[in-house]
NUTOR-831169 format. One line per field, with one value per residue (C-alpha): residue number from 1; residue in three letters; chain; x, z, y. Coordinates in steps of 0.05 Angstrom, whole numbers, plus 5000, padded with zeros to 4 digits. Layout:
NUTOR-831169
num <- c(NUM / ...);
residuo <- c(Ala / ...);
cadena <- c(A / ...);
X <- c(X / ...);
Z <- c(Z / ...);
Y <- c(Y / ...);
END
This chain:
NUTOR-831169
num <- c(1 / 2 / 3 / 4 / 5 / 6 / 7 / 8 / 9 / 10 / 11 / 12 / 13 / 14 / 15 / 16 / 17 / 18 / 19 / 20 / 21 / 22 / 23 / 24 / 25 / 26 / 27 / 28 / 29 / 30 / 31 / 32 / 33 / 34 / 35 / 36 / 37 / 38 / 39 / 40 / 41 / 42 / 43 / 44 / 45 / 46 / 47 / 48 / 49 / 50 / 51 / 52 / 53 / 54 / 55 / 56 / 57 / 58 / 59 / 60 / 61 / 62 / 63 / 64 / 65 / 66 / 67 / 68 / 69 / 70 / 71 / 72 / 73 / 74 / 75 / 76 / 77 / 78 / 79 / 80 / 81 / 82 / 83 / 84 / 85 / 86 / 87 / 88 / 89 / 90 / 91 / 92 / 93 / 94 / 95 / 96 / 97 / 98 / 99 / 100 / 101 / 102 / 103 / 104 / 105 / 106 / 107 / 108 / 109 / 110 / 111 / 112 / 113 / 114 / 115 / 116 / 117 / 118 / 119 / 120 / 121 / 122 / 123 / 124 / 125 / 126 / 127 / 128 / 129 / 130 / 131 / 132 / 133 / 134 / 135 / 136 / 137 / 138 / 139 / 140 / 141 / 142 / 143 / 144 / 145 / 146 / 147 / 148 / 149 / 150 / 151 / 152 / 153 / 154 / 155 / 156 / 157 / 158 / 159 / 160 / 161 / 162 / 163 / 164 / 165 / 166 / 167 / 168 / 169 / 170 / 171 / 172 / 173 / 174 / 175 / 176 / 177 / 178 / 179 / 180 / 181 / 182 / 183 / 184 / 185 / 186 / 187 / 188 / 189 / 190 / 191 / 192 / 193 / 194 / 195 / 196 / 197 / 198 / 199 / 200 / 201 / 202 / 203 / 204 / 205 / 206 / 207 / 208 / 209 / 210 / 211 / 212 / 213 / 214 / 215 / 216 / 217 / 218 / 219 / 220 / 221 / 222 / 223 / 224 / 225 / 226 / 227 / 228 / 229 / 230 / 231 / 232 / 233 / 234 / 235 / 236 / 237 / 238 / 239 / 240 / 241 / 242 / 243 / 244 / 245 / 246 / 247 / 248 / 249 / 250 / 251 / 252 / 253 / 254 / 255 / 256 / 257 / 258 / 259 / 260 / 261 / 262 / 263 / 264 / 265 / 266 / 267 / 268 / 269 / 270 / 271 / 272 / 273 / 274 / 275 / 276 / 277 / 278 / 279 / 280 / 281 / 282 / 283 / 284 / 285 / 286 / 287 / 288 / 289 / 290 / 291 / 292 / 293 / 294 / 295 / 296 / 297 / 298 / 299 / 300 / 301 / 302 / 303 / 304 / 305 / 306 / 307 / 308 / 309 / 310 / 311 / 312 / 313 / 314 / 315 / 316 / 317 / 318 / 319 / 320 / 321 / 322 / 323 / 324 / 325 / 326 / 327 / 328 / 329 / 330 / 331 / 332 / 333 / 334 / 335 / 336 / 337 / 338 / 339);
residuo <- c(Unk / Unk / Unk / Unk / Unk / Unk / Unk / Unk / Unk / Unk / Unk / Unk / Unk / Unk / Unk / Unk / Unk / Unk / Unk / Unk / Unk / Unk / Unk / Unk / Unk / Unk / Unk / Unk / Unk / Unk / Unk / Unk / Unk / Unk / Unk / Unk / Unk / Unk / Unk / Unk / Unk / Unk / Unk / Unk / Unk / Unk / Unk / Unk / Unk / Unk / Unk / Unk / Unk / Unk / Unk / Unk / Unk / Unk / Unk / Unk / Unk / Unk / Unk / Unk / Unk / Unk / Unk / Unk / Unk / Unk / Unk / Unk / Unk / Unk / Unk / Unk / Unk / Unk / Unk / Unk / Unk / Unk / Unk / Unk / Unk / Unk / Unk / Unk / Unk / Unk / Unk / Unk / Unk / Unk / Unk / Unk / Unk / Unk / Unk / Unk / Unk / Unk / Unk / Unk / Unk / Unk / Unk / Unk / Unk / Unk / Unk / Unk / Unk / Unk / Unk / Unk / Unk / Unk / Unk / Unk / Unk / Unk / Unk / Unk / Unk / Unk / Unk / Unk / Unk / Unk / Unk / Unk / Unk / Unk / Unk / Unk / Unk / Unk / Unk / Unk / Unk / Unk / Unk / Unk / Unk / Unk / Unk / Unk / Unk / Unk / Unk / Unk / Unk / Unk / Unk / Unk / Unk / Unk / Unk / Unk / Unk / Unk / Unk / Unk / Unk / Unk / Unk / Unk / Unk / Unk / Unk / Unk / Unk / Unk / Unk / Unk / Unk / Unk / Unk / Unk / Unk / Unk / Unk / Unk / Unk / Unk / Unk / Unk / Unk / Unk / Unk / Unk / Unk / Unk / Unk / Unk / Unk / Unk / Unk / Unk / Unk / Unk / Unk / Unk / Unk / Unk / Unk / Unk / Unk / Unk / Unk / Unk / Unk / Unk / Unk / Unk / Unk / Unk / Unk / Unk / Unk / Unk / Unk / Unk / Unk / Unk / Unk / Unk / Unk / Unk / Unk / Unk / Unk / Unk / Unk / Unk / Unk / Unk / Unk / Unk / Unk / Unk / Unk / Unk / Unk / Unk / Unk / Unk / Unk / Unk / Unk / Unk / Unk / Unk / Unk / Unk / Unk / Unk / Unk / Unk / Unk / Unk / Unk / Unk / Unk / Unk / Unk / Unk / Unk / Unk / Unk / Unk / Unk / Unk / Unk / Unk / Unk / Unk / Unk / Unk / Unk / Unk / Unk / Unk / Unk / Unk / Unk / Unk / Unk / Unk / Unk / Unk / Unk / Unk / Unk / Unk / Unk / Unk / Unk / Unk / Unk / Unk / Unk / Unk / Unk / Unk / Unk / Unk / Unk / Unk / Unk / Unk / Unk / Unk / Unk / Unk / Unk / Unk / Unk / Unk / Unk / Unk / Unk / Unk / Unk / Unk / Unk / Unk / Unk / Unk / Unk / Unk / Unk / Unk / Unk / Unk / Unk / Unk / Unk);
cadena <- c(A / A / A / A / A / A / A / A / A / A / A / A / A / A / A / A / A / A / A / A / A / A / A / A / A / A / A / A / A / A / A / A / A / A / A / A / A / A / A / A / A / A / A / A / A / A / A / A / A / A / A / A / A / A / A / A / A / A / A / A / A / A / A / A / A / A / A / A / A / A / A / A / A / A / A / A / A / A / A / A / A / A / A / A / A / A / A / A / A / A / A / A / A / A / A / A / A / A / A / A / A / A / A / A / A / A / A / A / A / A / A / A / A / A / A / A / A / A / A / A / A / A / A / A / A / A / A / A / A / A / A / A / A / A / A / A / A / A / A / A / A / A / A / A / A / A / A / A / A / A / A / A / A / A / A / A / A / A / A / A / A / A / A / A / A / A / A / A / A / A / A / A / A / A / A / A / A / A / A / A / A / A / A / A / A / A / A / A / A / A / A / A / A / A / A / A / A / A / A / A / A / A / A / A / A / A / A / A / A / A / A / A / A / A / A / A / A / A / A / A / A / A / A / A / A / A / A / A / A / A / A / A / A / A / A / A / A / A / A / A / A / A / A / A / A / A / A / A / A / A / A / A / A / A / A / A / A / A / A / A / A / A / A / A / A / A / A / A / A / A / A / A / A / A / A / A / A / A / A / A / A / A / A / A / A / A / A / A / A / A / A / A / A / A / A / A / A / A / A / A / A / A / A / A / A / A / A / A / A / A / A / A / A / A / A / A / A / A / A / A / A / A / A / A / A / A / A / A / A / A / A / A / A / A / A / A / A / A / A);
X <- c(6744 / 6693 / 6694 / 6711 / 6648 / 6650 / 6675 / 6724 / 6796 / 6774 / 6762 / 6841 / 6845 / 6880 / 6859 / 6822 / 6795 / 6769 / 6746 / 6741 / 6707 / 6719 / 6653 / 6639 / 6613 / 6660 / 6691 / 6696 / 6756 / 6777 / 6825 / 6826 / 6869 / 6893 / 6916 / 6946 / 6948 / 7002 / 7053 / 7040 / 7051 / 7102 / 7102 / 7119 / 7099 / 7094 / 7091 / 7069 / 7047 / 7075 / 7049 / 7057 / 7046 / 7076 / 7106 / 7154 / 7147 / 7228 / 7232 / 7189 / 7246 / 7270 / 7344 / 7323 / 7324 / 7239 / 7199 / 7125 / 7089 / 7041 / 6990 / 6968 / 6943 / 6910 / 6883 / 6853 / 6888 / 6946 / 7011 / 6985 / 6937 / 7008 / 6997 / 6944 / 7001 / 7025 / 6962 / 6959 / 7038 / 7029 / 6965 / 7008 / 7075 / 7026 / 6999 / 7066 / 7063 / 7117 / 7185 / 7226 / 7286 / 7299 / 7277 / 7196 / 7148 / 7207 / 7175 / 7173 / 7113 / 7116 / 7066 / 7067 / 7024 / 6996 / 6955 / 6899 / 6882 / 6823 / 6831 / 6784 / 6729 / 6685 / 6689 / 6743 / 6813 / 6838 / 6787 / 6842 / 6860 / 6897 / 6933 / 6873 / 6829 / 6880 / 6876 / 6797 / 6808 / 6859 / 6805 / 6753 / 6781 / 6744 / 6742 / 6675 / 6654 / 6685 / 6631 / 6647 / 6633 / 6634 / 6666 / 6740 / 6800 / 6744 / 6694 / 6725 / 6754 / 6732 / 6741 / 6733 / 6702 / 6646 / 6636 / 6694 / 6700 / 6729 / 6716 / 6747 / 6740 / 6756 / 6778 / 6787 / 6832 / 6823 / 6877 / 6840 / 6884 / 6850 / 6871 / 6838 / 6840 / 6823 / 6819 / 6802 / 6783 / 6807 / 6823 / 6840 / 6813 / 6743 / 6721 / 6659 / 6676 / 6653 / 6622 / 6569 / 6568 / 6591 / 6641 / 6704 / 6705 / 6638 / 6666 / 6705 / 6644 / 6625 / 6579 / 6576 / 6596 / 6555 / 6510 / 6525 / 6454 / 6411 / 6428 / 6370 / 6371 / 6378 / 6447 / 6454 / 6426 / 6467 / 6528 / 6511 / 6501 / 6571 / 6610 / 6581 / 6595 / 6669 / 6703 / 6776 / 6839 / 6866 / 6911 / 6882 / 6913 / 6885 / 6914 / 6898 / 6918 / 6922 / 6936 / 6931 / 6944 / 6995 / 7068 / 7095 / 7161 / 7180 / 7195 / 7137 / 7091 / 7121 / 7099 / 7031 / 7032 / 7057 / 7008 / 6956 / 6968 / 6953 / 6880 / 6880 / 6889 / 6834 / 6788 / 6812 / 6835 / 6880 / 6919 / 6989 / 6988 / 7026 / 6979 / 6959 / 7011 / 6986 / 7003 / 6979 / 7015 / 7026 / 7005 / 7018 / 6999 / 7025 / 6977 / 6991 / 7055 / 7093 / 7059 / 7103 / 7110 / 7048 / 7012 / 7049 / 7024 / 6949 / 6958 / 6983 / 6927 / 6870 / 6908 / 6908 / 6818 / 6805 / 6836 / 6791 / 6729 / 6753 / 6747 / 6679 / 6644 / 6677 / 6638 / 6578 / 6581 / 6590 / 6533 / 6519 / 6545 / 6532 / 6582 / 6598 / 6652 / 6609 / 6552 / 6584 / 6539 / 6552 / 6549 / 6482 / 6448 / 6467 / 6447 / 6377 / 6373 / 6380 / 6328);
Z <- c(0695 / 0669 / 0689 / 0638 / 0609 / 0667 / 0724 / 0745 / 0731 / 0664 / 0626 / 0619 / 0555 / 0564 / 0642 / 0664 / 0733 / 0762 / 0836 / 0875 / 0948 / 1000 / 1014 / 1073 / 1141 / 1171 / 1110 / 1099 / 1050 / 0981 / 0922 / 0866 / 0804 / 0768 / 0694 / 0638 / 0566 / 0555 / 0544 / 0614 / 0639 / 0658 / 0744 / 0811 / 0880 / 0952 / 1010 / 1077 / 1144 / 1201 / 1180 / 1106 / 1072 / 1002 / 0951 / 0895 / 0914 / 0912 / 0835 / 0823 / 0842 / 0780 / 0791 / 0781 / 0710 / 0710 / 0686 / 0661 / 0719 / 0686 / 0735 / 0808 / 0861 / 0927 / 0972 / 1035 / 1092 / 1114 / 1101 / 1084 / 1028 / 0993 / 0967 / 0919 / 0880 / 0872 / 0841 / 0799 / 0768 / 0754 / 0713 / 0685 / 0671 / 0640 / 0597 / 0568 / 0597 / 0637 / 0628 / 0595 / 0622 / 0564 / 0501 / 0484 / 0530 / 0586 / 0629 / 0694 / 0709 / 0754 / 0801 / 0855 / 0909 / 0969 / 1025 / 1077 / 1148 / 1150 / 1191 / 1233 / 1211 / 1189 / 1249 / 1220 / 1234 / 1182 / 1130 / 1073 / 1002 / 0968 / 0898 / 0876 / 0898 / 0860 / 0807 / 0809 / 0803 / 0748 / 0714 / 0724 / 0698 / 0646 / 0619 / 0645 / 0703 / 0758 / 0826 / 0889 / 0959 / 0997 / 0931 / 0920 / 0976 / 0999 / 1028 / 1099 / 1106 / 1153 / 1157 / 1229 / 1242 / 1191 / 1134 / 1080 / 1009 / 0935 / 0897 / 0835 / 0806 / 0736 / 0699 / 0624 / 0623 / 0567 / 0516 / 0522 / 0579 / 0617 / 0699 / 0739 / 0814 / 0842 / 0930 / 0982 / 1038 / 1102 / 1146 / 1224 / 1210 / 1195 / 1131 / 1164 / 1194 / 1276 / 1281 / 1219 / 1200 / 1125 / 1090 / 1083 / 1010 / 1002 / 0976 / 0921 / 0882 / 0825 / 0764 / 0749 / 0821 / 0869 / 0907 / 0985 / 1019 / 1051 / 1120 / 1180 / 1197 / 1266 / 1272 / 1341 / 1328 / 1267 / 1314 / 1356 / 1311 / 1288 / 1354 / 1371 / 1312 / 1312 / 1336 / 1371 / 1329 / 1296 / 1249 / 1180 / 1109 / 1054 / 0984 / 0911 / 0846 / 0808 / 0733 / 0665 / 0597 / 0582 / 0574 / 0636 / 0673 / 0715 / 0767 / 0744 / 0764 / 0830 / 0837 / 0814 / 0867 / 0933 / 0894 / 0905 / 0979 / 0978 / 0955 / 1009 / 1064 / 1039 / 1045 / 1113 / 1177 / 1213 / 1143 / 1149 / 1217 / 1251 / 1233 / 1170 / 1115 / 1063 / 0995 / 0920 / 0867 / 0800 / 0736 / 0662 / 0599 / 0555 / 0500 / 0491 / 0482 / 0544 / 0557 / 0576 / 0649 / 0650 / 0626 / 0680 / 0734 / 0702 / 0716 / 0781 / 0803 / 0775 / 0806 / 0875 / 0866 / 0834 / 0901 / 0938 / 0904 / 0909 / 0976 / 0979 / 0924 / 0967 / 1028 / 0987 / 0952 / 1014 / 1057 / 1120 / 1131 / 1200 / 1218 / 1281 / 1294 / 1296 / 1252 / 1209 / 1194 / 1130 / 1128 / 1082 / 1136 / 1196 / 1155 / 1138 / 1213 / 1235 / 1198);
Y <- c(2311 / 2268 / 2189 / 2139 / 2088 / 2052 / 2088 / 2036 / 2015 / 1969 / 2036 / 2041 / 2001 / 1928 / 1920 / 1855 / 1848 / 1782 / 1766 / 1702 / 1688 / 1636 / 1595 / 1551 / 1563 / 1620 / 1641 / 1710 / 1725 / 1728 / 1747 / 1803 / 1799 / 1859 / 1832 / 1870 / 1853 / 1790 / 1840 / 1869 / 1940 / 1979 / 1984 / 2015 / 2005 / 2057 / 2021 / 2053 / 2041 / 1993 / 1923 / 1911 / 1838 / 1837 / 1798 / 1814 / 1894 / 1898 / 1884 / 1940 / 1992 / 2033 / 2007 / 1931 / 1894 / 1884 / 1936 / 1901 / 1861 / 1805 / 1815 / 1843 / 1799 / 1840 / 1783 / 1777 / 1725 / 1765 / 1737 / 1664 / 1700 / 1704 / 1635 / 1662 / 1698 / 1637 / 1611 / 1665 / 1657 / 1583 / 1592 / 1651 / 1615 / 1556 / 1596 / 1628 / 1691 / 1725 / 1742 / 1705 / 1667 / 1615 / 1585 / 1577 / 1578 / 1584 / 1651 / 1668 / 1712 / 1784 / 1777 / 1823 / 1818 / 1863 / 1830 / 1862 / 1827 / 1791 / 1728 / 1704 / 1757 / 1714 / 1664 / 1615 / 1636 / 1590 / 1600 / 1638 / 1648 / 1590 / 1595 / 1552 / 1613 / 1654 / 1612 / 1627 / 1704 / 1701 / 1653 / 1711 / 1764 / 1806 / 1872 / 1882 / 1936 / 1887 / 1889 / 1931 / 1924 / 1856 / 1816 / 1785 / 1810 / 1861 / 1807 / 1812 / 1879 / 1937 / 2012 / 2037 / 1984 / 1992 / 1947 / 1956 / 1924 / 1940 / 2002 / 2028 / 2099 / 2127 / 2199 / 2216 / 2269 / 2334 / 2296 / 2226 / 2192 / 2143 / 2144 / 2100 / 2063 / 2006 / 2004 / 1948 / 1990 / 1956 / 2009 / 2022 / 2089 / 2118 / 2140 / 2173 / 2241 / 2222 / 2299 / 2296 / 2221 / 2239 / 2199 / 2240 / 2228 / 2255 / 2324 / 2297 / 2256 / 2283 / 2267 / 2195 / 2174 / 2134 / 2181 / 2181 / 2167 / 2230 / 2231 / 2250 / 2332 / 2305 / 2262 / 2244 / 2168 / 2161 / 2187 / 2144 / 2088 / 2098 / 2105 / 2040 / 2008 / 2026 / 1965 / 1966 / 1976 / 1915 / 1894 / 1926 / 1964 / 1981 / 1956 / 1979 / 2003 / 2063 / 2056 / 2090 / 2074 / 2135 / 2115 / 2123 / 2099 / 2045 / 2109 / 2157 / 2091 / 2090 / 2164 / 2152 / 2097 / 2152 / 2204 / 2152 / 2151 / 2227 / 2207 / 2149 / 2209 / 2253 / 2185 / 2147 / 2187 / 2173 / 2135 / 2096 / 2071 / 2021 / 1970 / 1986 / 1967 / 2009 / 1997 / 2024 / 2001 / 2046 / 2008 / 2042 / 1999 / 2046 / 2040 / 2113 / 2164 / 2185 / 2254 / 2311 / 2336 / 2378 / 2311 / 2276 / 2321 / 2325 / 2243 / 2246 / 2298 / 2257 / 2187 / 2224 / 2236 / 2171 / 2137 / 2189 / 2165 / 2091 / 2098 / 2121 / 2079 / 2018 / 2036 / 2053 / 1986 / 1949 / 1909 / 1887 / 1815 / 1778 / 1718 / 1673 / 1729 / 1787 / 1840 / 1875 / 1933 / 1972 / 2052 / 2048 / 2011 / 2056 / 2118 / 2079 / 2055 / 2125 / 2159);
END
């Protein structure tokens, strides 16, 4: 399947993304929003792994009374990052959107939020998002290609101890759907197969993706390069979301969400460990009919491979960045060092 204009997760008509970073010596942190149209769109959630941090994932079950979400936060700081939700829903409620609880202007925005581990990676253990830096992302948004690599909640992620960041993938299916993903790749496993130094993902790009870099005929320095680079298992997960614009349900999002996780395995190995809280929420803005089940599958299939290539155009995107806690080399500049 072909990838949409832009080969990211704004090609699914009425999605906005925006990013914000932390600045200041030892800073290395930051915030994404996810924001639908005013009306928001329709949302589930799968949660996996050992260590999740999340906000407002509960409402998202099919039994509960909320069905639209108003926006997406996926932040950086662990459990304190939480407070940039909170940014993000007062800017929100301010504004008049969310749902609503009284008479005008009376709303109380959906915000659910998933968080990766970061602290202390770039030398400042308190150095974390804040609803102002929410605030900032939610300001950001746009409809434009957002940026990948070291930008927004992917500035101080890592994937096997490699250089992780944001990446975002996109398909247009043969009846004109729209599925797309968005990832921040913060992994206690590898994407980089240890035996030939190729991402895992690699076999799942297609045309229009980000080309993986040649690597040498002789590997052993890249192996090498990578062994050393791999730095001990710490507290990690990778976040994102997978969305389209066909009319879904509250309970076919939350499949598209554990579908998504599928696409997550093919990428990162080992996936879902005890200190990774993985967690892909399902977003649908419904801009077009509810397809039938052979539609739903078709989006479920291409959710699953736009995750896959998330992954990879995330580690593709991402740099090098050296801090007071350590050099975090990026897969790019390994591969270049080796040849």
């Amino acid at each position: 399947m072909p990838p949409g204009p832009t080969n990211t997760i704004v090609d699914v008509p009425g999605l906005q993304v925006g990013h914000a970073e932390l600045t200041g010596e030892g800073a290395l942190s930051g915030t994404t929003v996810v924001l639908p149209d005013p009306e928001g769109a329709v949302a589930g959630v799968d949660v996996r792994g050992g260590g999740p941090g999340t906000r407002e994932t509960d409402a998202l079950d099919p039994r509960t009374l909320v069905e639209r979400v108003h926006a997406v936060v996926l932040t950086g700081g662990s459990a304190y990052g939480l407070a940039a939700a909170s940014g993000v829903a007062d800017a929100l409620g301010a504004a008049g959107r969310g749902f609503p609880v009284g008479g005008p202007g009376e709303v109380v925005p959906v915000v659910p939020a998933a968080v990766v581990f970061d602290l202390g990676r770039g030398g400042d253990f308190t150095a974390r998002p804040t609803a102002e830096l929410g605030a900032a992302a939610l300001a950001a948004c746009s409809g434009t290609a957002p940026a990948q690599g070291v930008v927004g909640a992917g500035c101080g992620t890592l994937v096997g101890g490699i250089k992780g960041g944001v990446g975002s993938a996109s398909d247009v299916l043969a009846d004109g759907s729209v599925v797309a993903a968005l990832v921040v790749v913060n992994a206690a496993g590898s994407a980089v197969d240890a035996a030939t130094g190729e991402l895992w993902s690699a076999r799942h790009l297609g045309a229009g993706d980000v080309e993986p870099p040649a690597l040498p005929g002789d590997r052993a320095a890249l192996l090498t390069a990578l062994r050393d680079a791999a730095a001990p298992p710490t507290l990690n997960t990778t976040i994102g979301v997978v969305a389209t614009d066909a009319g879904l349900s509250v309970a076919q999002c939350a499949k598209l969400a554990a579908v998504g996780h599928d696409g997550l395995a093919r990428a990162v190995r080992p996936v879902h460990g005890m200190t990774d809280g993985d967690t892909l929420f399902g977003l649908a803005t419904a801009t077009r009919p509810a397809p039938d089940l052979a539609g739903v599958q078709e989006i479920l299939t291409a959710g699953a491979d736009c995750v896959t290539r998330a992954v990879a155009h995330a580690v593709l995107a991402a740099r090098s960045v050296p801090t007071p806690a350590g050099y975090w080399r990026s897969y790019r500049d390994l591969v270049a060092g080796a040849v």
